[in-house]
mmCIF file of the N, C-alpha and C atoms, coordinates in Angstrom:
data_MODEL
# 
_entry.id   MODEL 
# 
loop_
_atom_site.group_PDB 
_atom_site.id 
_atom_site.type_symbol 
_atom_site.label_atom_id 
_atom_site.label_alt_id 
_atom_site.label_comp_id 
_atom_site.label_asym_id 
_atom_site.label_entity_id 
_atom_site.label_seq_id 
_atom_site.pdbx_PDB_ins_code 
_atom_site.Cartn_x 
_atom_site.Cartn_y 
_atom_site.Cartn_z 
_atom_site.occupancy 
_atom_site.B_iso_or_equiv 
_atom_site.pdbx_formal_charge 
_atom_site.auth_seq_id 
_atom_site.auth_comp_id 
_atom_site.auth_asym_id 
_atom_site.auth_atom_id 
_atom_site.pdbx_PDB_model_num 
ATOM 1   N N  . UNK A 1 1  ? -14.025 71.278 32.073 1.00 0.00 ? 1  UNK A N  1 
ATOM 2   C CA . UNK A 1 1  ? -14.900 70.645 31.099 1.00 0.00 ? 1  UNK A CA 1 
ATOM 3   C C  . UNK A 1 1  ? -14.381 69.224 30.840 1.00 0.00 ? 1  UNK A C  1 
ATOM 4   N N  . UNK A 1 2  ? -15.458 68.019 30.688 1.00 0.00 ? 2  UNK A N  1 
ATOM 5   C CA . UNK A 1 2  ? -14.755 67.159 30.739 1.00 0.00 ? 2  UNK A CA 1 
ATOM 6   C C  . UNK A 1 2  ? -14.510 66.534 29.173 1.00 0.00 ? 2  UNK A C  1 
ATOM 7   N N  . UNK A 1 3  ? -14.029 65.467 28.755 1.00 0.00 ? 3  UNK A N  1 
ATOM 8   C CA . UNK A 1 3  ? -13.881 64.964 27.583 1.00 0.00 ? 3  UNK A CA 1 
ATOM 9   C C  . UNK A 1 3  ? -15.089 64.066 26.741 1.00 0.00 ? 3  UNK A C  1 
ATOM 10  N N  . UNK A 1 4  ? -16.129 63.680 27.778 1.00 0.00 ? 4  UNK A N  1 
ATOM 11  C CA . UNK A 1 4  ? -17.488 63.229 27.490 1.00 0.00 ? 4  UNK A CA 1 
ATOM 12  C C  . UNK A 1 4  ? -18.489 64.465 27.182 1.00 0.00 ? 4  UNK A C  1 
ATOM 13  N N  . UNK A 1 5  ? -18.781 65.241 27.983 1.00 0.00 ? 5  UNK A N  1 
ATOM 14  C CA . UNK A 1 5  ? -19.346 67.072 27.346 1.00 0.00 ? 5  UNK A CA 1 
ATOM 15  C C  . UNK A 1 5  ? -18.609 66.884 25.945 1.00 0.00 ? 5  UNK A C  1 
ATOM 16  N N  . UNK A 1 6  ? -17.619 67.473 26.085 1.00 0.00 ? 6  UNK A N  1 
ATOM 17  C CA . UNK A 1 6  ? -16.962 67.778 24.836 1.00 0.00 ? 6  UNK A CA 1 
ATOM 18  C C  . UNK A 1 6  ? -17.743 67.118 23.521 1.00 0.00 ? 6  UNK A C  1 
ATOM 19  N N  . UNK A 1 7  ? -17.104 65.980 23.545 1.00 0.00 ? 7  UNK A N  1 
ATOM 20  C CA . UNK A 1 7  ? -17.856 64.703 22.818 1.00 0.00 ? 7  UNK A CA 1 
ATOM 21  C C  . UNK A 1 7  ? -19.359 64.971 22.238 1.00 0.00 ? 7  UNK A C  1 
ATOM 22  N N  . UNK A 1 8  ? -19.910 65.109 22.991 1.00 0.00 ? 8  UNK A N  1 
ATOM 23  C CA . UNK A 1 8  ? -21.510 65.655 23.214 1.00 0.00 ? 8  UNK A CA 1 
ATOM 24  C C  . UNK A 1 8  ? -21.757 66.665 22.373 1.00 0.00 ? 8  UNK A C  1 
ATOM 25  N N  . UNK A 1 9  ? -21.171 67.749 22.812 1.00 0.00 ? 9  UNK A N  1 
ATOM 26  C CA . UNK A 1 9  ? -21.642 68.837 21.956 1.00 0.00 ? 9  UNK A CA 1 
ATOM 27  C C  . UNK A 1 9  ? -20.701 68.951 20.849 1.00 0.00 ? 9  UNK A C  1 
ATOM 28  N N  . UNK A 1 10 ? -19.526 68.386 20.649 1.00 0.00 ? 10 UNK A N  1 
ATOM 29  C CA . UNK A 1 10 ? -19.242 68.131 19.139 1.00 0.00 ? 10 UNK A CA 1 
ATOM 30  C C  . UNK A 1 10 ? -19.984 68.123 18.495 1.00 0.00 ? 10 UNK A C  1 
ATOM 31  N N  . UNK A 1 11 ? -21.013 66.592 18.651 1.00 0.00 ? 11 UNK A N  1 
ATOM 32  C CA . UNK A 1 11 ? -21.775 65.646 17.866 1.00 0.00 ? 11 UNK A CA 1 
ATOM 33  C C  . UNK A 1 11 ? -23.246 66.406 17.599 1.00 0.00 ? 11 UNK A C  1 
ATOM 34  N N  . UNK A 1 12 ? -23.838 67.053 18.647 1.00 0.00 ? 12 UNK A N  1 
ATOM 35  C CA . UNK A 1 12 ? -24.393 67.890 18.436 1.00 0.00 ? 12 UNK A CA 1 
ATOM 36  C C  . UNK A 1 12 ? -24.458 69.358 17.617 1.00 0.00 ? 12 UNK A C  1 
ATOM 37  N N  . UNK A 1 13 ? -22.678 69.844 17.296 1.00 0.00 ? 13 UNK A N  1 
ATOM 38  C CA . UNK A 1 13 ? -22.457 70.821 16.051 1.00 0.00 ? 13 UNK A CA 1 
ATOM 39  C C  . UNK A 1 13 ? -22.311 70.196 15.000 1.00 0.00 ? 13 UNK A C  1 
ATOM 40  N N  . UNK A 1 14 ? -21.855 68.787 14.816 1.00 0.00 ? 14 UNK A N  1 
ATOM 41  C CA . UNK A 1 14 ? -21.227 68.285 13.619 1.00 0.00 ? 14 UNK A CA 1 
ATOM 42  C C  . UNK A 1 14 ? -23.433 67.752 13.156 1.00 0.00 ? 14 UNK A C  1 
ATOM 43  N N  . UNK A 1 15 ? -24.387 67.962 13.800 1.00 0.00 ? 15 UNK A N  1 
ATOM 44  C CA . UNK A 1 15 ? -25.253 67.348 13.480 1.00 0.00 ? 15 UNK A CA 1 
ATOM 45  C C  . UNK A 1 15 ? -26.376 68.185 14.038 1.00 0.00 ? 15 UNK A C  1 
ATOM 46  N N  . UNK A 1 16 ? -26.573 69.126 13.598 1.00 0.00 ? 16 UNK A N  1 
ATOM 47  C CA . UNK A 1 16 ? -27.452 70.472 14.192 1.00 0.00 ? 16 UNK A CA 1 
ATOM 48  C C  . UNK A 1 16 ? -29.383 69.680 14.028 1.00 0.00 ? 16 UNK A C  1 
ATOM 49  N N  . UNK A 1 17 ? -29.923 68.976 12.666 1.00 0.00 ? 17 UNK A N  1 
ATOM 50  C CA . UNK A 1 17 ? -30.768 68.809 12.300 1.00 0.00 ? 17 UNK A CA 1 
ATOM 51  C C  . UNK A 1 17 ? -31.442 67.696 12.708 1.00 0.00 ? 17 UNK A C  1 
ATOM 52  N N  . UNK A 1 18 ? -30.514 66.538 13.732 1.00 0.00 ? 18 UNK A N  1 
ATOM 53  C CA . UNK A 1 18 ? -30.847 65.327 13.532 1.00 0.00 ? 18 UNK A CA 1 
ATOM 54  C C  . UNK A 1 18 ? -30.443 64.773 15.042 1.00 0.00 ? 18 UNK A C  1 
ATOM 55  N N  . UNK A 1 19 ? -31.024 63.558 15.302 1.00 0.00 ? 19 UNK A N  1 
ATOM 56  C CA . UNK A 1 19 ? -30.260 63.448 16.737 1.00 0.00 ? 19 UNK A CA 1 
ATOM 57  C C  . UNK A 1 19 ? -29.460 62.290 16.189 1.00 0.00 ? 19 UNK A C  1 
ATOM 58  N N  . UNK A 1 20 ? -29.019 61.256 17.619 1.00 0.00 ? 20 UNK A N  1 
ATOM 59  C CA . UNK A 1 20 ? -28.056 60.787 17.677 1.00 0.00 ? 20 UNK A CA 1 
ATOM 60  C C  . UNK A 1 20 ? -28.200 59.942 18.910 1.00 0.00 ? 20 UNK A C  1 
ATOM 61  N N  . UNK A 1 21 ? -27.362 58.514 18.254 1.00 0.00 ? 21 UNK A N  1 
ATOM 62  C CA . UNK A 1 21 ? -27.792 57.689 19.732 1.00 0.00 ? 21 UNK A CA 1 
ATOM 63  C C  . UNK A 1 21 ? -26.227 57.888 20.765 1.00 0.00 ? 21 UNK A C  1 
ATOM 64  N N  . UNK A 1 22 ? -26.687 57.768 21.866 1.00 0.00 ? 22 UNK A N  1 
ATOM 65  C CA . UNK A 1 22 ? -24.850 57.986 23.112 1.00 0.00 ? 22 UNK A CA 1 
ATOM 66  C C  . UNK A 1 22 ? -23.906 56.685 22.301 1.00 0.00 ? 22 UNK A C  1 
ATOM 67  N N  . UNK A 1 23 ? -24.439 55.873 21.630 1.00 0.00 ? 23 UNK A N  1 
ATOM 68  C CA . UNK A 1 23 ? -23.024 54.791 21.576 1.00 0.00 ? 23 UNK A CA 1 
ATOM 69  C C  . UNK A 1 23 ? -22.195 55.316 20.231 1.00 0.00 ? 23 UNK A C  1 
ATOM 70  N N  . UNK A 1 24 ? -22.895 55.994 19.534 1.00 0.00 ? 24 UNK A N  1 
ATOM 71  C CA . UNK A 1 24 ? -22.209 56.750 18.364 1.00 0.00 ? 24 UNK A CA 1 
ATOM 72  C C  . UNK A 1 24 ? -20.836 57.500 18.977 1.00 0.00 ? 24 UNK A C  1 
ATOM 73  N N  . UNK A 1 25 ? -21.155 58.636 19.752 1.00 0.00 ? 25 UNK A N  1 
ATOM 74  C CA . UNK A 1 25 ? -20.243 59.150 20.496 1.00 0.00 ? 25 UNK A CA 1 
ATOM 75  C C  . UNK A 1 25 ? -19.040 58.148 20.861 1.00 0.00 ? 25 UNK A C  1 
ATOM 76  N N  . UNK A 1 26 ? -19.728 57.118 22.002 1.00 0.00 ? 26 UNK A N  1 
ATOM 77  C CA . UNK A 1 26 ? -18.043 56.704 22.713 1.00 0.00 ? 26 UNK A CA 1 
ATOM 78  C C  . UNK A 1 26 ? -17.975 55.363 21.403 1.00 0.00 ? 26 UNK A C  1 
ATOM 79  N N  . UNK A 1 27 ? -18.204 55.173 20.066 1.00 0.00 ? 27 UNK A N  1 
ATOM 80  C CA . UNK A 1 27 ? -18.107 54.375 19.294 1.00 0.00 ? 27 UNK A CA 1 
ATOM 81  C C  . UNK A 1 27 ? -16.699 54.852 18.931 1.00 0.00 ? 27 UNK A C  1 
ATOM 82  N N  . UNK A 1 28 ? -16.617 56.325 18.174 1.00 0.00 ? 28 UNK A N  1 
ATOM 83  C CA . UNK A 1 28 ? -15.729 56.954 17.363 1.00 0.00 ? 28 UNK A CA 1 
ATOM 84  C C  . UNK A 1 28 ? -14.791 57.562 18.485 1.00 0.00 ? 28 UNK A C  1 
ATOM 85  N N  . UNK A 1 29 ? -15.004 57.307 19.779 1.00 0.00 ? 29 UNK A N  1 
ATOM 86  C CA . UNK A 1 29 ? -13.726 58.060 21.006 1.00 0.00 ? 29 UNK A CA 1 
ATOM 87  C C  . UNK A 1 29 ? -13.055 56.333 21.351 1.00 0.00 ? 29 UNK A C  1 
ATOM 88  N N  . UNK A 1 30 ? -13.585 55.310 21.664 1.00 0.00 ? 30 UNK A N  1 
ATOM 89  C CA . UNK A 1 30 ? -13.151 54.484 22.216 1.00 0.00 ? 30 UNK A CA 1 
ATOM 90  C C  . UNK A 1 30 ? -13.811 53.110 21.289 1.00 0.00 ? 30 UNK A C  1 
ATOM 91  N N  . UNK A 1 31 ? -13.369 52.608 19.601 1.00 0.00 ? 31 UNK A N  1 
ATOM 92  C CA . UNK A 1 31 ? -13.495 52.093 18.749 1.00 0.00 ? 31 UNK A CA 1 
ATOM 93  C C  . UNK A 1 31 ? -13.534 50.301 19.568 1.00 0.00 ? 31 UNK A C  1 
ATOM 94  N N  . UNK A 1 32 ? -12.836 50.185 20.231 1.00 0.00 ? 32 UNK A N  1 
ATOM 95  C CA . UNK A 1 32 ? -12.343 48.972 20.745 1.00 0.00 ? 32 UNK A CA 1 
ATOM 96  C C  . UNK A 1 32 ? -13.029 48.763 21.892 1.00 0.00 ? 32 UNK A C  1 
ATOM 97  N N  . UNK A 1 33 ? -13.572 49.278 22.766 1.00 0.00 ? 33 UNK A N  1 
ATOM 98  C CA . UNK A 1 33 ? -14.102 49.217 23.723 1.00 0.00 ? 33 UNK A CA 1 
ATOM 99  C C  . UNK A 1 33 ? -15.099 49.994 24.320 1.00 0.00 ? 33 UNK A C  1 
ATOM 100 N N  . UNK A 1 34 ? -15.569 50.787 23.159 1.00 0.00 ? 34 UNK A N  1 
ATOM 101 C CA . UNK A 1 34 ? -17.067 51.398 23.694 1.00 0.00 ? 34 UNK A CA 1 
ATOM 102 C C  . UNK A 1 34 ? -18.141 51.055 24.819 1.00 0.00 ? 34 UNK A C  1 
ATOM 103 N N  . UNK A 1 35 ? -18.290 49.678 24.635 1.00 0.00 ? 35 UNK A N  1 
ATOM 104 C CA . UNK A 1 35 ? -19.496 49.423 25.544 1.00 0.00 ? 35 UNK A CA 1 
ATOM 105 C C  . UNK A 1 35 ? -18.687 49.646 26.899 1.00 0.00 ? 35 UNK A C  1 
ATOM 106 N N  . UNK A 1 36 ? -17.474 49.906 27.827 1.00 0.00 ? 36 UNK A N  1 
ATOM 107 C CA . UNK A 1 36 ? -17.573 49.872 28.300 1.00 0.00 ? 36 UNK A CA 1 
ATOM 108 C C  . UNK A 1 36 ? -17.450 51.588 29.195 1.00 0.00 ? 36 UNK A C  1 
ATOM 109 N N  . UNK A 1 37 ? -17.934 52.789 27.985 1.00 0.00 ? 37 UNK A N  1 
ATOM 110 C CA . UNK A 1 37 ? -17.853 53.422 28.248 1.00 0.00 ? 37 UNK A CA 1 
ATOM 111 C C  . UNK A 1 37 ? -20.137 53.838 28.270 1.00 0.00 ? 37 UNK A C  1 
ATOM 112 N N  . UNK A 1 38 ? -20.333 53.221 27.226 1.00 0.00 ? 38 UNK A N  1 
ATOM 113 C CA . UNK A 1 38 ? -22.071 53.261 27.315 1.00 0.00 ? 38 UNK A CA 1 
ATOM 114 C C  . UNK A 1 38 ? -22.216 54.201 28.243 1.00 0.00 ? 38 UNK A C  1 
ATOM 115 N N  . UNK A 1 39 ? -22.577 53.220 29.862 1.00 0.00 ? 39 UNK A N  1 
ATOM 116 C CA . UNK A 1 39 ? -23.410 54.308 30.790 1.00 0.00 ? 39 UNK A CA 1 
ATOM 117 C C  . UNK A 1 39 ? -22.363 55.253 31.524 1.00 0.00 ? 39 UNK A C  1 
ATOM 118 N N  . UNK A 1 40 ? -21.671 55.383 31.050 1.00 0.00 ? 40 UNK A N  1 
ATOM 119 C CA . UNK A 1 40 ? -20.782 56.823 31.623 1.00 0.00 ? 40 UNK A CA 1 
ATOM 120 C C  . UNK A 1 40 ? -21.318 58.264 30.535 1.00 0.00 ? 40 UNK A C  1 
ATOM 121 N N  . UNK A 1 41 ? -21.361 57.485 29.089 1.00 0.00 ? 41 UNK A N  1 
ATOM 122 C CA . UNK A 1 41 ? -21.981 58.921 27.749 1.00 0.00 ? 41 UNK A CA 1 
ATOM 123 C C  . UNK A 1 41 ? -23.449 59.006 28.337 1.00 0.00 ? 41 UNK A C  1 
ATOM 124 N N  . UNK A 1 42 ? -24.418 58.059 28.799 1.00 0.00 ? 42 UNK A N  1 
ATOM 125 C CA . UNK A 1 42 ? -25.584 58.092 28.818 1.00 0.00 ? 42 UNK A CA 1 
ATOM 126 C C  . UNK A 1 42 ? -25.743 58.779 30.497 1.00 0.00 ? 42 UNK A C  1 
ATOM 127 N N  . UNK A 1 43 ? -25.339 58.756 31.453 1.00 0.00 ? 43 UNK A N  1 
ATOM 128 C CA . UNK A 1 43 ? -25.422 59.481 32.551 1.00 0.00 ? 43 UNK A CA 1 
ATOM 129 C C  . UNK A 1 43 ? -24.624 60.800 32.469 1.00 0.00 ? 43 UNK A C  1 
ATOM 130 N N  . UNK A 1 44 ? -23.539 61.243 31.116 1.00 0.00 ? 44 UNK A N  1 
ATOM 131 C CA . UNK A 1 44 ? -22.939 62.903 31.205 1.00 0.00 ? 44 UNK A CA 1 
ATOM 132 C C  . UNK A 1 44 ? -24.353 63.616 30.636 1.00 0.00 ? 44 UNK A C  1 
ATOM 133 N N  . UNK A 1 45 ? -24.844 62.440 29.212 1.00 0.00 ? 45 UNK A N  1 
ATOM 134 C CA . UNK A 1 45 ? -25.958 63.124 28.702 1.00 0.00 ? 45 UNK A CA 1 
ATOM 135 C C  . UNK A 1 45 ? -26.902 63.559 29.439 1.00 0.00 ? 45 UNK A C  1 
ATOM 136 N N  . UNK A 1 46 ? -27.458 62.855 30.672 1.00 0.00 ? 46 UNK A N  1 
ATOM 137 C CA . UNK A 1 46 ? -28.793 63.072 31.224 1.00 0.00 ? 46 UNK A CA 1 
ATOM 138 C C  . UNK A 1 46 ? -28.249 64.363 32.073 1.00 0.00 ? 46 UNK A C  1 
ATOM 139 N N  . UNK A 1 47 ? -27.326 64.137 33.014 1.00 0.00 ? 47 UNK A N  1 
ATOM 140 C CA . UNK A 1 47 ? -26.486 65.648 33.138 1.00 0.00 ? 47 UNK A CA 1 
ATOM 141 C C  . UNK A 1 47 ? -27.297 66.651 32.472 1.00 0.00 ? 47 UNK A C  1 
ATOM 142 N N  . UNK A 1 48 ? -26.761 66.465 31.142 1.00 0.00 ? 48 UNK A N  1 
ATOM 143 C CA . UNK A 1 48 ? -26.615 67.787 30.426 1.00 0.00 ? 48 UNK A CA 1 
ATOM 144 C C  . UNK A 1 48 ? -27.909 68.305 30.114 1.00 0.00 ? 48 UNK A C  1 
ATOM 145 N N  . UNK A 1 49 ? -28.761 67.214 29.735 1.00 0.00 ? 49 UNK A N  1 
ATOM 146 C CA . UNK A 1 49 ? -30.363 67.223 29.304 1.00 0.00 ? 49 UNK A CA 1 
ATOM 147 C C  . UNK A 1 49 ? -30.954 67.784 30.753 1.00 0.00 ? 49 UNK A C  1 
ATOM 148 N N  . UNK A 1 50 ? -30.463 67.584 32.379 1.00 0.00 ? 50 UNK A N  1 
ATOM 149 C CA . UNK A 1 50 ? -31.284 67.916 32.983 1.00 0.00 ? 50 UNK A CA 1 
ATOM 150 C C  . UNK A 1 50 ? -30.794 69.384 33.501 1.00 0.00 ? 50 UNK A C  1 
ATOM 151 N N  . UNK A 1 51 ? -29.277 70.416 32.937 1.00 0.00 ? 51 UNK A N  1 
ATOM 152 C CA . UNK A 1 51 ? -29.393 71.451 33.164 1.00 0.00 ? 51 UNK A CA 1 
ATOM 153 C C  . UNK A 1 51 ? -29.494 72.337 31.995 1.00 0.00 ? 51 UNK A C  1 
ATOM 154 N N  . UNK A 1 52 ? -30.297 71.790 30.846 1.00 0.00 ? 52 UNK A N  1 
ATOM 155 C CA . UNK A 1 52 ? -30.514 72.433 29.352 1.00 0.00 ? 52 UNK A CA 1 
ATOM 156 C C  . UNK A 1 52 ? -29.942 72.583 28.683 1.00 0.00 ? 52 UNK A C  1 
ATOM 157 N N  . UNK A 1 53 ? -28.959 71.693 28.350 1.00 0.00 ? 53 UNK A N  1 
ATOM 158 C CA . UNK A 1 53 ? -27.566 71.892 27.449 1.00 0.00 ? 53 UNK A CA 1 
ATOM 159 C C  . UNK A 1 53 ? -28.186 71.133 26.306 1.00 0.00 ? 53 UNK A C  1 
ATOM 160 N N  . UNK A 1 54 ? -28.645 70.039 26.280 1.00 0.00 ? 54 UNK A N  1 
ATOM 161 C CA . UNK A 1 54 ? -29.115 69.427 25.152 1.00 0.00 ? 54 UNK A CA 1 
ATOM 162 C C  . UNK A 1 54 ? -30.456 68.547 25.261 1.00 0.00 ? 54 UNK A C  1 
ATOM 163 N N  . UNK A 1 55 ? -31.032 68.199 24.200 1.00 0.00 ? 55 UNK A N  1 
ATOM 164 C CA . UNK A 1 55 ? -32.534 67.179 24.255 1.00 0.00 ? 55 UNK A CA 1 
ATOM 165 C C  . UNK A 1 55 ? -32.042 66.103 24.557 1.00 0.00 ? 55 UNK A C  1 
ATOM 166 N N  . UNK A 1 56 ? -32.992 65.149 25.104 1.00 0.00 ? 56 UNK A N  1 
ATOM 167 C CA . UNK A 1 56 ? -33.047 63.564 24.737 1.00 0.00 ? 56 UNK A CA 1 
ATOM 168 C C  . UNK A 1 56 ? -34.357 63.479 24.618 1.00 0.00 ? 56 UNK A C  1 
ATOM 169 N N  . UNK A 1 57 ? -34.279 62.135 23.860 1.00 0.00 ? 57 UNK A N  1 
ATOM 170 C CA . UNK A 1 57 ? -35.756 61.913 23.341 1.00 0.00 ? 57 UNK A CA 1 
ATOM 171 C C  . UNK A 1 57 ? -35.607 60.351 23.620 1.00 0.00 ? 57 UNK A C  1 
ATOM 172 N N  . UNK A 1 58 ? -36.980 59.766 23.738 1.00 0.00 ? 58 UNK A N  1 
ATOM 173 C CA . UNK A 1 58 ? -37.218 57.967 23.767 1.00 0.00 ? 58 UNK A CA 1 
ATOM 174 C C  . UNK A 1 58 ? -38.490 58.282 22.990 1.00 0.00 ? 58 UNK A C  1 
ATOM 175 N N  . UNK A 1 59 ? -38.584 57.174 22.451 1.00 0.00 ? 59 UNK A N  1 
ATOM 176 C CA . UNK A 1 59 ? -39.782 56.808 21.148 1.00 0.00 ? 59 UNK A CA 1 
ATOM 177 C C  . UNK A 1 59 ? -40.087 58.245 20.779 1.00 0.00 ? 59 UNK A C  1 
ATOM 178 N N  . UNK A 1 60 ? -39.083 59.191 20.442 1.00 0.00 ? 60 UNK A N  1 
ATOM 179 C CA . UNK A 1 60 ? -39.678 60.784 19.867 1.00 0.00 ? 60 UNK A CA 1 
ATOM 180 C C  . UNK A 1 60 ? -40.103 61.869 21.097 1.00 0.00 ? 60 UNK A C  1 
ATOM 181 N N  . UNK A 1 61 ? -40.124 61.481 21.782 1.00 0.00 ? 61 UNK A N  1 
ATOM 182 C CA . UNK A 1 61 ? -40.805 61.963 23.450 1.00 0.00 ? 61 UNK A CA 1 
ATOM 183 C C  . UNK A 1 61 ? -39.573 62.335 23.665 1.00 0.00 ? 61 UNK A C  1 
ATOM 184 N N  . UNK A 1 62 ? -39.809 63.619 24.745 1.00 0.00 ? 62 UNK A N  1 
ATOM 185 C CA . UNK A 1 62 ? -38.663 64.051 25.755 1.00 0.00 ? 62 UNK A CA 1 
ATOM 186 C C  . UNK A 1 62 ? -38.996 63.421 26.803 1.00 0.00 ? 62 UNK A C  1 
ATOM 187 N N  . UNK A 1 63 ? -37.540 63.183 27.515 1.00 0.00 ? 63 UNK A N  1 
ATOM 188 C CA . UNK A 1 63 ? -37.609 62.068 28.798 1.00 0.00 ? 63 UNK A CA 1 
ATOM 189 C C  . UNK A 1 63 ? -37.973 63.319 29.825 1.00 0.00 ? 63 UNK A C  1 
ATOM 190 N N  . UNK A 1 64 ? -38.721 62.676 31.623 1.00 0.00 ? 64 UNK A N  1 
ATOM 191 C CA . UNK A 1 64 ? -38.467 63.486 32.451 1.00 0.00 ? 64 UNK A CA 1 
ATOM 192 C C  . UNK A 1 64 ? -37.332 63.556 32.890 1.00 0.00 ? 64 UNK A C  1 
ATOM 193 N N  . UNK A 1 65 ? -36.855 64.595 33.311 1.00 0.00 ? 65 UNK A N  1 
ATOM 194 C CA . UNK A 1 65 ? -35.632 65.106 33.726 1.00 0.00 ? 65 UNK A CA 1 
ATOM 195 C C  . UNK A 1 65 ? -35.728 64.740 34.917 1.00 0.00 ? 65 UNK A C  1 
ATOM 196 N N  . UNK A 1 66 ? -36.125 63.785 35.917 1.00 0.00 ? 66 UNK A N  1 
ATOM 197 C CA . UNK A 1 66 ? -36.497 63.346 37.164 1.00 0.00 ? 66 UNK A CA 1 
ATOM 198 C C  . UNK A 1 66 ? -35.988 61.860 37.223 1.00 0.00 ? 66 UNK A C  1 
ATOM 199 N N  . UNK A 1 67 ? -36.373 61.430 36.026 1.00 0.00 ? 67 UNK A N  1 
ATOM 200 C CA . UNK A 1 67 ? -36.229 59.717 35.952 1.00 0.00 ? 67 UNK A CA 1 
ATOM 201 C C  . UNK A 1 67 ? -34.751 59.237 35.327 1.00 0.00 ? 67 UNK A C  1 
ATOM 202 N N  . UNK A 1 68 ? -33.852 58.378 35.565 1.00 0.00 ? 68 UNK A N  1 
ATOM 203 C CA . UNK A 1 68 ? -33.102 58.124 34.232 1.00 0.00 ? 68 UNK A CA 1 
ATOM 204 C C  . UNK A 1 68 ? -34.068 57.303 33.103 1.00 0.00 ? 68 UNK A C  1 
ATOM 205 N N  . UNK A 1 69 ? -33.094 57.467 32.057 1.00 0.00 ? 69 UNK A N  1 
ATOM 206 C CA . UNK A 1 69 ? -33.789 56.389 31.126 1.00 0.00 ? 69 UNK A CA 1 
ATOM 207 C C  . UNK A 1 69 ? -33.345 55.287 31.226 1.00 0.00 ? 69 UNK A C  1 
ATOM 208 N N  . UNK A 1 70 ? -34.536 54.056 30.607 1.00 0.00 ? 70 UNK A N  1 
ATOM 209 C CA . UNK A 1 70 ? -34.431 52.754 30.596 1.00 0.00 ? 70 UNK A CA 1 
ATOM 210 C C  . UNK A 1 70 ? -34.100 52.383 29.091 1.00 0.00 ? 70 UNK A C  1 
ATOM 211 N N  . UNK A 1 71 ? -34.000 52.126 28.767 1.00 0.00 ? 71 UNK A N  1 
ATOM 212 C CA . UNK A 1 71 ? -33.949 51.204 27.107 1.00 0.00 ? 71 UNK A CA 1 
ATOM 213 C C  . UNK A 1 71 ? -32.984 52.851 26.136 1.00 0.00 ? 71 UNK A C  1 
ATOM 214 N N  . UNK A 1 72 ? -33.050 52.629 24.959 1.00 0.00 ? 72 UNK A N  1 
ATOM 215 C CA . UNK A 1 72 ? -32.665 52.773 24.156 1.00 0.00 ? 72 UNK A CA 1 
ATOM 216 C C  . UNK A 1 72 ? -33.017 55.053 23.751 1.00 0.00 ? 72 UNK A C  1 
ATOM 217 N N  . UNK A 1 73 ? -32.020 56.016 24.281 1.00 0.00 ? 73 UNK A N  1 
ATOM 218 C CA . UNK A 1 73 ? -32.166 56.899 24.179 1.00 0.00 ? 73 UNK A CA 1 
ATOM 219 C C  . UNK A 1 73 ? -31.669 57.757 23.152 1.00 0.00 ? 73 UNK A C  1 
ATOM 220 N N  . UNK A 1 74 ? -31.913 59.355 22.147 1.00 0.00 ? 74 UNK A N  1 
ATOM 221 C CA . UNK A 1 74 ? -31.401 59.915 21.319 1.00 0.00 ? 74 UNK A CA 1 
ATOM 222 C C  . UNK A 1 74 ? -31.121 61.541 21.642 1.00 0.00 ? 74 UNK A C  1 
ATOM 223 N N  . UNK A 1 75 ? -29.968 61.505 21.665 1.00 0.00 ? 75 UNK A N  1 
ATOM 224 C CA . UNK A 1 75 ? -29.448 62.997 21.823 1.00 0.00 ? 75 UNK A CA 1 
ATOM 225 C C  . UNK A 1 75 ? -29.693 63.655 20.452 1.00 0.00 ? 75 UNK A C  1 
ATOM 226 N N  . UNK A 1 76 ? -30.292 65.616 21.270 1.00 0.00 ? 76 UNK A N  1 
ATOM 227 C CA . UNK A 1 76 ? -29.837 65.677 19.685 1.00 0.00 ? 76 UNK A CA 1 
ATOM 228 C C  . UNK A 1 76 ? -29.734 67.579 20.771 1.00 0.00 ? 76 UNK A C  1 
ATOM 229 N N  . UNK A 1 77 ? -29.523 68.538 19.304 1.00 0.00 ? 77 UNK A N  1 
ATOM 230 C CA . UNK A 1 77 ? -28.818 69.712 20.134 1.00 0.00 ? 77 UNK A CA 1 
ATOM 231 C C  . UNK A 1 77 ? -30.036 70.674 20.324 1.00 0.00 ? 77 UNK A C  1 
ATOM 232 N N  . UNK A 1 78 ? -30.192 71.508 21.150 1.00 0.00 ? 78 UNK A N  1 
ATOM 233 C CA . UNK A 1 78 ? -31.226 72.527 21.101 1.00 0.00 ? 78 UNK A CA 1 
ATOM 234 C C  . UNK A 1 78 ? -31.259 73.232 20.232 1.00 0.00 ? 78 UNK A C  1 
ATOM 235 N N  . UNK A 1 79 ? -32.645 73.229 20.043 1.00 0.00 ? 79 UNK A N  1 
ATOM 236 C CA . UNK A 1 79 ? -33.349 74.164 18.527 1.00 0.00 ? 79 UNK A CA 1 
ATOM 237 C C  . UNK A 1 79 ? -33.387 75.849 19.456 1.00 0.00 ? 79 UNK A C  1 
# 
């Protein structure tokens, strides 16, 4: 299991009701240098979103699990 999962579904127990954007995550793991973790949280997420571990959503919409996303995405945990 790696330390980005982990991360993930923390944020997803610590926040059962609500989602969550990927820079939150590597914000509070890597304070000093987050952005240069960005598309490493945002490609474990799509991972995870495309073998049912968790949602993502863009403008409220679920993404296809076919495409990555472009712009600005929100994790949140399965209902």
């Amino acid at each position: 299991m790696d330390i980005l999962r982990i991360a993930i579904l923390e944020f997803c127990r610590q926040r059962p009701n609500t989602s969550f954007c990927p820079s939150e995550v590597v914000r509070r793991m890597y304070p000093e240098s987050w952005r240069e973790f960005l598309p490493d949280i945002r490609q474990k997420a799509f991972e995870m979103y495309q073998e049912g571990e968790i949602l993502i959503t863009q403008k409220g919409k679920l993404l296809d699990k076919e495409a990555l996303p472009v712009g600005p995405i929100r994790i949140s945990k399965l209902k």
